[in-house]
C-alpha positions as a Markdown table, in Angstrom:
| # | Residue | x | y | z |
|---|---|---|---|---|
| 1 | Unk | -95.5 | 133.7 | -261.8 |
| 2 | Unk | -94.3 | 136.6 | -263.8 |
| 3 | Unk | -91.1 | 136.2 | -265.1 |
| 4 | Unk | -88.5 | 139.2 | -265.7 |
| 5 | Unk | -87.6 | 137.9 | -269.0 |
| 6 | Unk | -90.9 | 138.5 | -270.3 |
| 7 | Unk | -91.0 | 142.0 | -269.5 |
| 8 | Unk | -91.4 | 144.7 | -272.9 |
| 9 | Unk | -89.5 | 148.0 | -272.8 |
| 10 | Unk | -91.1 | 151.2 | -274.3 |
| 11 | Unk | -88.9 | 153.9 | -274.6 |
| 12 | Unk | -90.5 | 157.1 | -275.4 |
| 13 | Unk | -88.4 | 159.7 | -277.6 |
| 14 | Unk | -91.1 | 161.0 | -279.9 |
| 15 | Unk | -91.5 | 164.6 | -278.5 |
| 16 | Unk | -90.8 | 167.6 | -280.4 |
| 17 | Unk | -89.1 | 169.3 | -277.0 |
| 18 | Unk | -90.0 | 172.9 | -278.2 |
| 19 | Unk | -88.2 | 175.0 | -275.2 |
| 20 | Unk | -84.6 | 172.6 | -275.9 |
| 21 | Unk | -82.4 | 174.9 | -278.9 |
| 22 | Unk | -81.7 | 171.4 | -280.5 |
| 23 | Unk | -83.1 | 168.2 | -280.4 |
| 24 | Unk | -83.0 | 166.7 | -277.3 |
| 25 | Unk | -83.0 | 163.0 | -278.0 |
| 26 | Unk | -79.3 | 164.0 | -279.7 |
| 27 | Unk | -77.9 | 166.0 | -277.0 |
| 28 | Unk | -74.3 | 164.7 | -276.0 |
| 29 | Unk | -74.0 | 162.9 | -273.4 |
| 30 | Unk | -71.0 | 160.5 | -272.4 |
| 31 | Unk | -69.7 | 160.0 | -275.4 |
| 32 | Unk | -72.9 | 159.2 | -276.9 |
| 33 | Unk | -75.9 | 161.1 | -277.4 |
| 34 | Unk | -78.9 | 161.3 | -274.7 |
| 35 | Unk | -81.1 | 158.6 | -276.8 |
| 36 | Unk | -78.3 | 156.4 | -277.6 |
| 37 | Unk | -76.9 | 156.3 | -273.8 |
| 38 | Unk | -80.2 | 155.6 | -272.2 |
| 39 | Unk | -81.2 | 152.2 | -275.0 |
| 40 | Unk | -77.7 | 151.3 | -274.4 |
| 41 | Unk | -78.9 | 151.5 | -270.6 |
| 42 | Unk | -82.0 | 149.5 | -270.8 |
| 43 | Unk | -80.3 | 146.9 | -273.9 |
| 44 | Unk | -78.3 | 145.7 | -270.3 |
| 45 | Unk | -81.6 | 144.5 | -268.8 |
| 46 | Unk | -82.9 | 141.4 | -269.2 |
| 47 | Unk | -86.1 | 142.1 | -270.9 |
| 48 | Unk | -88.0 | 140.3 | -273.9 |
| 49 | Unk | -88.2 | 143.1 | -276.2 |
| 50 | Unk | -87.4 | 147.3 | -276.4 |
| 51 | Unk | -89.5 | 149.3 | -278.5 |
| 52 | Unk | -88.4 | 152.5 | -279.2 |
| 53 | Unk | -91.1 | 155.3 | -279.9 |
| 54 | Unk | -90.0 | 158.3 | -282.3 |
| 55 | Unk | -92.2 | 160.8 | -283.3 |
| 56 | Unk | -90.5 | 164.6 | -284.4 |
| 57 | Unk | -87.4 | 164.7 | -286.2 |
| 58 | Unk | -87.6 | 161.1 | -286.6 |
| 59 | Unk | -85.5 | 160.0 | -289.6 |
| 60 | Unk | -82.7 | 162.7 | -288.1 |
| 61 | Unk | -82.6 | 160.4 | -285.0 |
| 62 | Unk | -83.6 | 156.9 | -286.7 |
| 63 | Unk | -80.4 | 157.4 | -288.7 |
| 64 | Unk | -78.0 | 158.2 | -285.6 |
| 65 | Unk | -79.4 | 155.6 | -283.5 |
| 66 | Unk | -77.3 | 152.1 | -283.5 |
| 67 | Unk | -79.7 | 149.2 | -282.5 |
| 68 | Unk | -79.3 | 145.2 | -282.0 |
| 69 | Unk | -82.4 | 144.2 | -284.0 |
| 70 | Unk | -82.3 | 140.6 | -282.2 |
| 71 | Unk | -83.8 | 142.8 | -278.9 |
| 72 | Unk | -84.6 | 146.1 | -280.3 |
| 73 | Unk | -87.6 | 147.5 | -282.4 |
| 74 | Unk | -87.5 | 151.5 | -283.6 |
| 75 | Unk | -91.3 | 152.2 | -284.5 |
| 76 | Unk | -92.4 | 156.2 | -285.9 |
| 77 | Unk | -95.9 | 157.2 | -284.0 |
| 78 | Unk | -97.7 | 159.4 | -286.6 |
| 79 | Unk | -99.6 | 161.0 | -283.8 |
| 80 | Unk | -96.7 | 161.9 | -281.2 |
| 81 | Unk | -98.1 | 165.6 | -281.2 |
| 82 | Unk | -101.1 | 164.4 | -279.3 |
| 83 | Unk | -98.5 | 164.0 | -276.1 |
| 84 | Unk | -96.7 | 161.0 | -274.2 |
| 85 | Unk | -99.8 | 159.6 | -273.0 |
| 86 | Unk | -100.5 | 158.9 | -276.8 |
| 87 | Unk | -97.1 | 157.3 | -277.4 |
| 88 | Unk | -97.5 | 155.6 | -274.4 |
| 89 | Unk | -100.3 | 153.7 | -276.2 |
| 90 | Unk | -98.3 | 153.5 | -279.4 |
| 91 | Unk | -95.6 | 151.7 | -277.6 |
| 92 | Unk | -97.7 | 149.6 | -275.5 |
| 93 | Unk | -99.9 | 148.2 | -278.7 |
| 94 | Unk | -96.8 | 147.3 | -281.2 |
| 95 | Unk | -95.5 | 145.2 | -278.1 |
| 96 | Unk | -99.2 | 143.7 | -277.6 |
| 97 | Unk | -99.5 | 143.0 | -281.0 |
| 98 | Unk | -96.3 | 141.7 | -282.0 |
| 99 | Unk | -94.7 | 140.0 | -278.7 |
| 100 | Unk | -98.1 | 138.8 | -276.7 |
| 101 | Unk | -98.8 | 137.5 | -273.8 |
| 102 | Unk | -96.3 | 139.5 | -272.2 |
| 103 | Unk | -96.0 | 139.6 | -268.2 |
| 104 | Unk | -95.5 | 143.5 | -267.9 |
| 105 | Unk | -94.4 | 146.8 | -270.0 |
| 106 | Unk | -91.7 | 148.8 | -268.1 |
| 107 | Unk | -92.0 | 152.3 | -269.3 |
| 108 | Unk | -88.5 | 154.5 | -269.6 |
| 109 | Unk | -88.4 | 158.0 | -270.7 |
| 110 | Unk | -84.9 | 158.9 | -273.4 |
| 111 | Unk | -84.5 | 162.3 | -271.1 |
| 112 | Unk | -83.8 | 160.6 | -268.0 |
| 113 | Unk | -80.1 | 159.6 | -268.7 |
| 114 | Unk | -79.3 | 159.4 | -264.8 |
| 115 | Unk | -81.6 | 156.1 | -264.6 |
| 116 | Unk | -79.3 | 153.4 | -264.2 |
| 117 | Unk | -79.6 | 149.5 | -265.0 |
| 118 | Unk | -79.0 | 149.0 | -261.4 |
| 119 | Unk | -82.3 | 150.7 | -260.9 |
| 120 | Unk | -84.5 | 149.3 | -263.4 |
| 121 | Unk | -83.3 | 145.9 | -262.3 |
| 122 | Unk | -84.2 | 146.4 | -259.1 |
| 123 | Unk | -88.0 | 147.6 | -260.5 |
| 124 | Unk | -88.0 | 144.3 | -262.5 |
| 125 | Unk | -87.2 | 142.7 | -259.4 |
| 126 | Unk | -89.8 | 143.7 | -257.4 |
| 127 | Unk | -92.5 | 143.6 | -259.7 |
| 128 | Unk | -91.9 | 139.8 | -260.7 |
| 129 | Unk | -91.7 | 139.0 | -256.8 |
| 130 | Unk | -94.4 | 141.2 | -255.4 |
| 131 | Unk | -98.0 | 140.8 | -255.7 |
| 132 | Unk | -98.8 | 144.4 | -257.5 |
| 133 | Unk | -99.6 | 145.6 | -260.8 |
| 134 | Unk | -97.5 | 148.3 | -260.6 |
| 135 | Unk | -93.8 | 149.0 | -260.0 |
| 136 | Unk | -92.7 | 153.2 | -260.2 |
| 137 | Unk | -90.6 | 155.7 | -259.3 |
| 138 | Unk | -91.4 | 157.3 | -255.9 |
| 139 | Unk | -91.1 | 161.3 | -257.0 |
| 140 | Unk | -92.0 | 162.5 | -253.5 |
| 141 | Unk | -95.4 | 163.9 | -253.8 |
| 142 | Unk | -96.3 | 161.9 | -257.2 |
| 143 | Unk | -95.8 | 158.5 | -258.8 |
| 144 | Unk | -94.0 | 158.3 | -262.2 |
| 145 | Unk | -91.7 | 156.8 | -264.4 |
| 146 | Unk | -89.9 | 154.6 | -265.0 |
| 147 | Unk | -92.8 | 152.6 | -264.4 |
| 148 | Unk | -94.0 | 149.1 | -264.8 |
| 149 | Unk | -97.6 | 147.9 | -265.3 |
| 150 | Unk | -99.1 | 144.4 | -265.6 |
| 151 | Unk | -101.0 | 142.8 | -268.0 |
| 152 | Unk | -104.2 | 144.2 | -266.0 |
| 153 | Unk | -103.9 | 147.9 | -266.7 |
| 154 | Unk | -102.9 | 146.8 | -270.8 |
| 155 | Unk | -105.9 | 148.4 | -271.7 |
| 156 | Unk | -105.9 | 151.3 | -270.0 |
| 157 | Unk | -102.7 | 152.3 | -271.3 |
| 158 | Unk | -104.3 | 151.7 | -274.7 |
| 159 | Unk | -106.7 | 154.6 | -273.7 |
| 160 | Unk | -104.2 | 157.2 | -273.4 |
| 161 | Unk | -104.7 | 159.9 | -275.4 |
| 162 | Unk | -103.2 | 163.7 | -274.0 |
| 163 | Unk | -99.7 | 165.4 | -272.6 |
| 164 | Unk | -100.3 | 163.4 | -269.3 |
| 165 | Unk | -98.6 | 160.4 | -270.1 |
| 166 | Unk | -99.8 | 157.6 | -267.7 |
| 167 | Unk | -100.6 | 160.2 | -264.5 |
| 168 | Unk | -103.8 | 159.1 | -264.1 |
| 169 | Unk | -103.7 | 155.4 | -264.0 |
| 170 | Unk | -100.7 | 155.2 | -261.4 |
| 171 | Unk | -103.2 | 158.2 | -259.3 |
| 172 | Unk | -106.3 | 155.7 | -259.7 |
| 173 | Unk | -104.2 | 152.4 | -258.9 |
| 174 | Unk | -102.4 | 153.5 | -256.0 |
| 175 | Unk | -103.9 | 150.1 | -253.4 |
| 176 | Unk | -101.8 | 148.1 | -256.1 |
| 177 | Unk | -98.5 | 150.1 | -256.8 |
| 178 | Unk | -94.9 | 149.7 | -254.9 |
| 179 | Unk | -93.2 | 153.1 | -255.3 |
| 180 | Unk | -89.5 | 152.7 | -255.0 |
| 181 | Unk | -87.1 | 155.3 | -253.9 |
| 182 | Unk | -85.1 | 156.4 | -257.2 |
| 183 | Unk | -82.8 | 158.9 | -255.1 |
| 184 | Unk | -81.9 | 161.3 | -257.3 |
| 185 | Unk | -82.1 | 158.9 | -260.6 |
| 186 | Unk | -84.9 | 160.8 | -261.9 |
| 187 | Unk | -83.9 | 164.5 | -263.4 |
| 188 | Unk | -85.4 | 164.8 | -266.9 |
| 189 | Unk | -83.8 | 167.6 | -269.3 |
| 190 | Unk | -86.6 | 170.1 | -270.5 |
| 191 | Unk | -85.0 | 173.2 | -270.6 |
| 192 | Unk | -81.5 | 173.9 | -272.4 |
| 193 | Unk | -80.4 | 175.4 | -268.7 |
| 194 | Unk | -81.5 | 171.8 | -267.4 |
| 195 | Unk | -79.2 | 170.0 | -269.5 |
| 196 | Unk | -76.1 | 172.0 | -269.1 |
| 197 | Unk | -76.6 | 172.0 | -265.5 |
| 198 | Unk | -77.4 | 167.9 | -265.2 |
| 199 | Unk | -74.7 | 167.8 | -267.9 |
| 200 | Unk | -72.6 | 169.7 | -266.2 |
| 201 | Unk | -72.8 | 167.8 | -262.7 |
| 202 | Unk | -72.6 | 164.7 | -264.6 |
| 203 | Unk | -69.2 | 165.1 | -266.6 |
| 204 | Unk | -66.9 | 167.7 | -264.6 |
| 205 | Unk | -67.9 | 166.6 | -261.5 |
């Protein structure tokens, strides 16, 4: 029986974000800044452990960035310019190594600040209830995160390696994946016109 509480969280907030002015992970957002707000998000869950993966600019954002260390870990992935995929794997091994056996990784992205605990309880939910080894966010014509993945596809997640974070596993596992219907949770800031838009929308509206 997999258990909620014995879900890891990887957050991934190692990328450079070369086409953002600033950096992104320290964008304002709601008081806050984008990092900050979406930990604060996932702290609400009731997971076993959050592991935060920094890669550029990471003392800048280690120093801004308030943790509880009783749920939290901040780790620095030396390789983060190899692309998501290979913090991905960062993330995925210090939870391995440090916290095994765990019953599933969910896998949250720091740009997606409209994802709501609501929403990754309800991915927690299903994946502890339903017989699948994979639990993501329904993009339309694609799979993606937020994402969870049982103990089963560990190693593959290891493997990763490029820019395509976890793309290929959710396209090669689809016979044992639930997509769920995020509606509208799922716009990522990569552009400076993004953010002020979904910023914007998000605090005049």
């Amino acid at each position: 029986m997999k258990s909620v509480q014995n879900i890891g969280v990887v957050v991934l907030a190692a990328g450079k974000s070369g086409r953002m002015q600033d950096i992104k992970q320290l964008l304002p957002w709601k008081g806050t800044f984008l990092l900050q707000y979406v930990l604060n998000r996932v702290m609400e869950l009731e997971a076993k452990r959050i592991v935060v993966v920094l890669g550029a600019n990471a003392q800048k954002i280690k120093s801004s960035l308030k943790t509880d260390p009783s749920s939290t870990d901040i780790i620095e992935n030396a390789t983060w310019e190899k692309g998501l995929g290979n913090s991905i794997a960062a993330g995925v091994r210090y939870l391995r190594e440090t916290y095994s056996p765990l019953d599933g990784v969910l896998i949250c992205l720091a740009d997606q600040p409209l994802v709501t605990p609501d929403y990754l309880n309800r991915m927690l939910l299903e994946f502890s209830t339903q017989n699948v080894s994979i639990v993501a966010s329904n993009y339309g014509k694609k799979m993606g995160v937020p994402a969870i993945f049982g103990p089963d596809l560990y190693d593959a997640l290891l493997k990763l390696d490029s820019d395509y974070g976890a793309r290929d596993i959710l396209g090669f596992n689809t016979s044992v994946t639930l997509g769920l219907d995020a509606q509208g949770l799922l716009a990522d800031i990569d552009t400076p016109e993004a953010y002020q838009k979904i910023y914007n929308e998000n605090h005049y509206s």
